[in-house]
C-alpha positions in Angstrom: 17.4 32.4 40.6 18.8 35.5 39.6 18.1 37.9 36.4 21.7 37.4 34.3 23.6 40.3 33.8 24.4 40.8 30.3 27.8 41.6 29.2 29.1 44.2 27.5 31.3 43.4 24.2 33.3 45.3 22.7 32.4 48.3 19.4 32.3 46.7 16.3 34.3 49.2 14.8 37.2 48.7 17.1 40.0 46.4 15.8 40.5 42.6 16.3 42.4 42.0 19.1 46.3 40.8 18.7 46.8 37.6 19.9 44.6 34.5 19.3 42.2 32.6 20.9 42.3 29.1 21.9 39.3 27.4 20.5 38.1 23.8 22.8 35.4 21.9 22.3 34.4 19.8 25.0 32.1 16.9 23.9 31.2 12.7 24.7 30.3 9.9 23.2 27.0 9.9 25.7 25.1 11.9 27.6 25.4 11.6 31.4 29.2 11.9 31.1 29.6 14.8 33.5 31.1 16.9 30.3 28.6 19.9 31.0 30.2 20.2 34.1 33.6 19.5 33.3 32.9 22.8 30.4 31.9 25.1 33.2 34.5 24.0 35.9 37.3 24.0 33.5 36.0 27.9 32.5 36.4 29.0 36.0 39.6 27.7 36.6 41.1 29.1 33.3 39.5 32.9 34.7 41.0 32.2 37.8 44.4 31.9 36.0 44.1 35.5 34.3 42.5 34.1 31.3 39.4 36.1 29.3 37.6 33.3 29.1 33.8 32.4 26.6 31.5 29.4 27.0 29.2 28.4 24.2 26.5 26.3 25.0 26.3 24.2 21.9 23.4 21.9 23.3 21.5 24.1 21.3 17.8 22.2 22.2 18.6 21.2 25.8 20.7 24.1 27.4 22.5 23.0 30.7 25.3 25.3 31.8 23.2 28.5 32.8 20.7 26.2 34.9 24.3 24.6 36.2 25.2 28.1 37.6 21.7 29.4 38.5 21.7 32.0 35.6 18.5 33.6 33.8 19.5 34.6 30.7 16.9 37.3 28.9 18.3 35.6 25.4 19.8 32.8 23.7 20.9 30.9 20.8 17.4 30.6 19.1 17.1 34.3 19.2 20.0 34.7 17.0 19.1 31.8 14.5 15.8 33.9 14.2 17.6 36.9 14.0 15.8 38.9 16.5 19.0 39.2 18.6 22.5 39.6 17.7 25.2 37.2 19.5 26.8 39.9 21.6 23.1 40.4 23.0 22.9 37.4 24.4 26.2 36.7 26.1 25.5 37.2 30.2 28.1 37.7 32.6 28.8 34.4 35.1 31.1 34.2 37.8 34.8 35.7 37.7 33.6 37.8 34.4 33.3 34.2 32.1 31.0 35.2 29.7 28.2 32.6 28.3 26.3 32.2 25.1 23.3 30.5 26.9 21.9 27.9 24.6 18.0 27.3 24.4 15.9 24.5 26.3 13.0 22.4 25.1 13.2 24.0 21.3 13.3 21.1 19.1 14.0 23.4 16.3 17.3 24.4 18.0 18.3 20.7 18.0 17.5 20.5 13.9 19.4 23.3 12.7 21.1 22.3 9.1 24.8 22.6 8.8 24.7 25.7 7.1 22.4 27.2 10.0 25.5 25.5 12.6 28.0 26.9 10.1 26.3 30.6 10.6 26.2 30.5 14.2 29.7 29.6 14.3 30.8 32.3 11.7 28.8 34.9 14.3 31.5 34.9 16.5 33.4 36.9 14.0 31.6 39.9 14.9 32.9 40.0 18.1 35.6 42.4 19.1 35.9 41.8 23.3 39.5 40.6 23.7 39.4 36.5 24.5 41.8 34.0 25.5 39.7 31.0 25.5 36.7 29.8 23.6 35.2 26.7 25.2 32.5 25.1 23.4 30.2 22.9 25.5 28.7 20.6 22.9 25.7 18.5 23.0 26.6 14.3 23.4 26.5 12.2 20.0 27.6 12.3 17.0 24.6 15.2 15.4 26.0 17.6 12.6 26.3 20.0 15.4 28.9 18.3 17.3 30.4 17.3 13.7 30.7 21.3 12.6 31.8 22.8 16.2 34.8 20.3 16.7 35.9 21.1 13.0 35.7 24.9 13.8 38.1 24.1 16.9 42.0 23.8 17.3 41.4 20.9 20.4 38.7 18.8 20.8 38.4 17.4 24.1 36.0 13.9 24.9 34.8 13.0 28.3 34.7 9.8 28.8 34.1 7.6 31.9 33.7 4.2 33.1 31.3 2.9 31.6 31.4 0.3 28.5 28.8 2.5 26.9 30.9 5.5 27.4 34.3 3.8 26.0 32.1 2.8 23.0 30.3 5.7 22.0 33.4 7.9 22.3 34.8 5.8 20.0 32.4 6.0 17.8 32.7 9.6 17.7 36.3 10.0 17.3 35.8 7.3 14.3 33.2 9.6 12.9 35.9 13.0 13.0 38.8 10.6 12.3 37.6 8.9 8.6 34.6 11.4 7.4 36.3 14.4 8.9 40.2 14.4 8.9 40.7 15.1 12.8 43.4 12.9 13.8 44.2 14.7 17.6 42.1 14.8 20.4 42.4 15.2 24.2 41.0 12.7 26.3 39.7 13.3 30.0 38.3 10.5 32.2 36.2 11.7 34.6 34.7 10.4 37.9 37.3 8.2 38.5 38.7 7.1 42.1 42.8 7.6 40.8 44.5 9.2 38.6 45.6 5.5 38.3 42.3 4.5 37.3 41.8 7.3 34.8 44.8 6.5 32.9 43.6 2.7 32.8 40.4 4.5 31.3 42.0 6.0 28.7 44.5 2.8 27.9 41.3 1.1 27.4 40.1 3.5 24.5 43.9 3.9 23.7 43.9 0.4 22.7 40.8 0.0 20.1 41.8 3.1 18.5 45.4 2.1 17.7 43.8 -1.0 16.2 41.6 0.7 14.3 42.1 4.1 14.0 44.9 6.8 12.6 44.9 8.7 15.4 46.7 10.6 17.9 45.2 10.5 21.5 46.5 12.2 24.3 45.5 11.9 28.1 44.9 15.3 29.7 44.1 14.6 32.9 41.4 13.3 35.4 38.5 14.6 37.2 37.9 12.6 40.7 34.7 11.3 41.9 33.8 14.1 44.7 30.7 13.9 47.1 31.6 18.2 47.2 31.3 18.3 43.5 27.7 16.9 43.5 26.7 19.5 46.9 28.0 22.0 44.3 26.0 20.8 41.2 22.7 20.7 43.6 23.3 24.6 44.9 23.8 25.3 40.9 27.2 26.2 41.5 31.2 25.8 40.2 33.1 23.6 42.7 35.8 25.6 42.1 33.9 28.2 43.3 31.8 26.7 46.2 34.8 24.3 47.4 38.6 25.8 46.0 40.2 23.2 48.2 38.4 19.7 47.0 39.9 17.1 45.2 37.6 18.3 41.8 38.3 21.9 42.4 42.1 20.7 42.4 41.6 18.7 39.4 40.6 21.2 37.2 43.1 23.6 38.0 45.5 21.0 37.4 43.7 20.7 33.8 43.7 24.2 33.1 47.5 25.0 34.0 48.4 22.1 31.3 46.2 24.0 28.4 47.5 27.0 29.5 51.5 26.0 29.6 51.6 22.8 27.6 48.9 22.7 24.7 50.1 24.5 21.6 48.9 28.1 21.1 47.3 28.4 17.7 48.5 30.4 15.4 46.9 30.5 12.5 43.3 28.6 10.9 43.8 24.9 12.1 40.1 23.7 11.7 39.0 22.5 8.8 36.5 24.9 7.8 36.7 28.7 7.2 35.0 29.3 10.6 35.9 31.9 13.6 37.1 34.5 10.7 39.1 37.6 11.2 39.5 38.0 15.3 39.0 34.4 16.2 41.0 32.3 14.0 43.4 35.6 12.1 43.5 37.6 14.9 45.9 39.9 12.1 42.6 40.0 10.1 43.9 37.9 6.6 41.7 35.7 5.5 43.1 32.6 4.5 41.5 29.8 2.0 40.7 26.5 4.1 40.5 23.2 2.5 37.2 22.0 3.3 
């Protein structure tokens, strides 16, 4: 595999960019979802649409999305907990100029960190000054204090779920957890490796259903991601498919996905998470910092 290139950010001293930046977690319910993939597709096609696009690998002990795209980063997260590296050291460059925060693998530690360590690493990002149009967090499955602080520090947080009982159930779970301890009462719901887009939406009636019993929340169907054999020749040659194959039925899929965010989901304009995260250039892109309510 290749050495990654790392990326150059922007001078501190220069001024926050203009505009803001659209901040998406992508998380589950379970692991073996597909989400990983779903984060690094849906990156590409956003780049591919003009956007300046950041992935954060937020799997902080089991990093997947630079062994998805063949990458070996130098750094990573657990550098910058330690505070041997700063986080614009360790972003590399992957394909179409999407830059990645390359999580660490096999670090228990990194899979421990308390919520004011998660609540640090998110407020890093303020220190960035490269102009963004997307943040897209790549959480780990579950519902740990790290997927808890990185969906509050976003304006959309998006589940993968597919179709599986256990899948249905533990994203549930999780939007339970963000709807009653946490506030959140919006989130995006993609069904992926479905046969139909007919079948996806029957995926997300059925999670549509126990919620509206249950819950006081709003959920909203964003799309479907087919079940493609190119998609899995992709994942084995550590590759986008909407880079190895632009024409498949996935590849398709997630620009279909990435033209709705772009010219249908709300642009944020001002601190809509919960917690006085992505300060200054990510959440005020003006620089005013506003009190949150916690």
């Amino acid at each position: 595999m290749p050495e990654s290139v790392h990326y150059p950010v922007g001078d501190a001293r220069q001024p926050a960019q203009s505009r803001p930046v659209r901040v998406i977690c992508v998380t589950s319910g379970k692991g073996g979802v597909g989400k990983t993939n779903v984060t690094v597709n849906l990156a590409l096609a956003l780049s591919l649409q003009n956007q300046s696009v950041m992935l954060l690998d937020a799997d902080l002990g089991l990093a997947n999305v630079d062994v998805m795209l063949g990458l070996r980063p130098l750094y990573n997260l657990s550098h910058v907990i330690s505070q041997e590296r700063s986080l614009a050291e360790v972003i590399v460059s992957g394909p179409n100029g999407i830059r990645i925060v390359p999580a660490s693998s096999g670090i228990k530690r990194m899979a421990e960190l308390t919520p004011q360590e998660n609540a640090g690493l998110v407020g890093a990002f303020s220190e960035l000054n490269d102009s963004l149009d997307v943040l897209l967090i790549d959480s780990c499955a579950g519902i740990s204090e790290s997927v808890v602080t990185f969906s509050r520090a976003s304006h959309e947080v998006m589940v993968v779920v597919c179709d599986e009982p256990a899948s249905i159930t533990d994203a549930y779970a999780l939007i339970k957890l963000l709807s009653q301890e946490h506030g959140m009462d919006r989130f995006q719901i993609l069904a992926n490796r479905v046969a139909s887009a007919q079948e996806g939406r029957e995926l997300f009636h059925k999670l549509l259903r126990v919620s509206d019993r249950f819950l006081d929340v709003a959920l909203n169907f964003c799309g479907f991601i087919p079940e493609d054999p190119q998609l899995r020749k992709a994942v084995r040659a550590q590759r986008a498919v909407v880079e190895a194959f632009p024409n498949s039925r996935s590849a398709e899929a997630f620009h279909r996905l990435s033209a709705q965010i772009i010219g249908r989901w709300p642009i944020p304009r001002d601190a809509s998470g919960y917690l006085q995260f992505f300060i200054e250039r990510l959440i005020d892109p003006a620089g005013r910092l506003k009190e949150l309510a916690a």
